[in-house]
N, C-alpha and C positions, 0 to 999 in steps of 0.2 A: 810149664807155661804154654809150649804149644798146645796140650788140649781142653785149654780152657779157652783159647780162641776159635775152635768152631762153635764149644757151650756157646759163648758169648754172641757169635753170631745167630747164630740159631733162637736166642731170647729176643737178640734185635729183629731177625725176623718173624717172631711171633708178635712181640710188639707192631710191629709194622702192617702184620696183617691184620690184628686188631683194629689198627687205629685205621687202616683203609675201610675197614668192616663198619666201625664207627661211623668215617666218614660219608661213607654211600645210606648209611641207615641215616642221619643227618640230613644230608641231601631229600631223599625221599621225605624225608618229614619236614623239611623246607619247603619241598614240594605242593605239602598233601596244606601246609597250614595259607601258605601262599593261594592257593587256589579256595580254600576257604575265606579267606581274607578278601578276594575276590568277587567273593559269592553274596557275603556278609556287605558288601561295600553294592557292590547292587539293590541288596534287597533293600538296603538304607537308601538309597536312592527313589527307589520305587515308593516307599514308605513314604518321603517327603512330597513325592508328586503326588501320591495319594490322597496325601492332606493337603496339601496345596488345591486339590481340587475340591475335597469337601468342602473346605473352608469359605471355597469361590461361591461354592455351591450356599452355603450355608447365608454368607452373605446375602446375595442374590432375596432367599428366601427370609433371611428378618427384612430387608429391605422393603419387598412388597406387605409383609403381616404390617411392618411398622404404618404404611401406610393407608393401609384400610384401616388398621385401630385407630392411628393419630384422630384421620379426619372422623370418626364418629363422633373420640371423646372429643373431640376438640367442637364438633357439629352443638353437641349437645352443651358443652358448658356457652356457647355464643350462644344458645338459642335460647337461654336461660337469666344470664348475668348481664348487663351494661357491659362491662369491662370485662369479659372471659379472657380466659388465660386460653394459650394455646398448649395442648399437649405434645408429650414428646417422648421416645423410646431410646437410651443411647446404650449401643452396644459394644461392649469391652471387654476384649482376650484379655483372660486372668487365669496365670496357674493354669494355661492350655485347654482352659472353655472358655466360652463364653457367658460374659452378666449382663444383665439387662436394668438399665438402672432408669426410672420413671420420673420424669419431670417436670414443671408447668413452665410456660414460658410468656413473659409479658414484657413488653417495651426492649426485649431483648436480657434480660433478666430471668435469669433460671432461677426456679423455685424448688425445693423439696416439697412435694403435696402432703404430707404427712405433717410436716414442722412449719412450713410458712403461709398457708392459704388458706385457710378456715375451715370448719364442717361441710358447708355447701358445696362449696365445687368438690371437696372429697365424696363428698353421696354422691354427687350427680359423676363425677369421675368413674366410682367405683359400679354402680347399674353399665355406666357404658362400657367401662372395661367388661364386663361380664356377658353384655350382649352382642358386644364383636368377639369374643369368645364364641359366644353359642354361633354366629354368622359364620364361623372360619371353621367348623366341626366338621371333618368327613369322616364317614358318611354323614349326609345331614340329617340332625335330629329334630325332633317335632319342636318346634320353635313356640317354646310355652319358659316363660322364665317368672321365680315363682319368688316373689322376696316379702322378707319381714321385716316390715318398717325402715325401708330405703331413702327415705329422705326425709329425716328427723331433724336437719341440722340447718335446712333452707330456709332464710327466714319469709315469713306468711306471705310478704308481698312477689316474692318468688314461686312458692306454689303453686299458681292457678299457671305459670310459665311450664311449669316441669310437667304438669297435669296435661296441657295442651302439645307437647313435645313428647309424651307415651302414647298421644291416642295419635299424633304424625307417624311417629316411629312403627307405631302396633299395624298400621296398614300399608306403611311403605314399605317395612320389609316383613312383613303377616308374619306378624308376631304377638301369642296372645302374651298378657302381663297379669300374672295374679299376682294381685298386694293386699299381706294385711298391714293394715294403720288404722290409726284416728283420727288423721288429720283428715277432716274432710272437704277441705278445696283439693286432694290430689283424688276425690273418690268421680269416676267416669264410667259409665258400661254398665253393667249386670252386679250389682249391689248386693254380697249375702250380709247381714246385719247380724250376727252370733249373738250378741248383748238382748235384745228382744225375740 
């Protein structure tokens, strides 16, 4: 019996230096994940302010686009219609972008342009959307905007308004406009006639 009580100590002391050996290897990788943890918790930090400032930023910037578009389309369908609608851009984080969703607005009454307000303001909508496009290009490109039969849907007594509102627009911001069409109250300037 007595020599199986040093064996026995002797296992307890291998055990033991084991489980010290364990423990400081533990410790160390408590250490190493702790300080990771650390590191990982910063960079998420930094990550949110990062966004947090594009976002500011990003703000900032549909803020001013919305309002040079609004006031064109909006310039253009008053310069046109009795009763113009005003335009409108609203912008909404979805799924961590942003959407942009286009609107008309009357008496305070939002419209879908697409579902509730006729052909016309959609033509004359959609030339101004595309020429505050061309305005907002950097670098700026030769301000020539080239359409096929843009305003099909205006009725005639409208016309001779949209005609007098391209050749406003064509010189206050030199901007030339080639259109083809048949309608000819919207025909103004330098004439090529392809038919004869």
């Amino acid at each position: 019996m007595n020599s199986e009580i040093p064996s026995q100590l002797e296992r307890w002391g291998d055990s033991v230096t084991k489980l010290a050996a364990q423990a400081t290897t533990a410790k160390a990788v408590y250490a190493d994940a702790r300080v990771e943890l650390q590191t990982a918790q910063s960079r998420v930090l930094a990550i949110e302010e990062a966004q947090t400032i594009a976002q500011t930023i990003a703000q900032t910037i549909q803020e001013k686009v919305h309002h040079k578009i609004s006031s064109v389309v909006s310039r253009c369908l008053s310069s046109v219609f009795e009763d113009p609608y005003q335009f409108k851009i609203l912008f909404e984080r979805k799924r961590g972008r942003t959407e942009a969703t286009l609107l008309f607005e009357r008496d305070g009454q939002q419209t879908d342009p697409l579902t509730a307000s006729g052909g016309g303001p959609v033509d004359l909508a959609a030339f101004a959307l595309r020429l505050s496009c061309m305005m907002l290009n950097r670098p700026k490109l030769r301000r020539v905007l080239i359409m096929d039969e843009p305003f099909k849907s205006p009725s005639p007594h409208y016309r001779e308004r949209v005609r007098q509102l391209m050749e406003v627009l064509s010189k206050e911001m030199g901007v030339q406009f080639i259109l083809v069409t048949n309608i000819m109250e919207l025909v103004a300037g330098k004439v090529i006639d392809l038919e004869n």
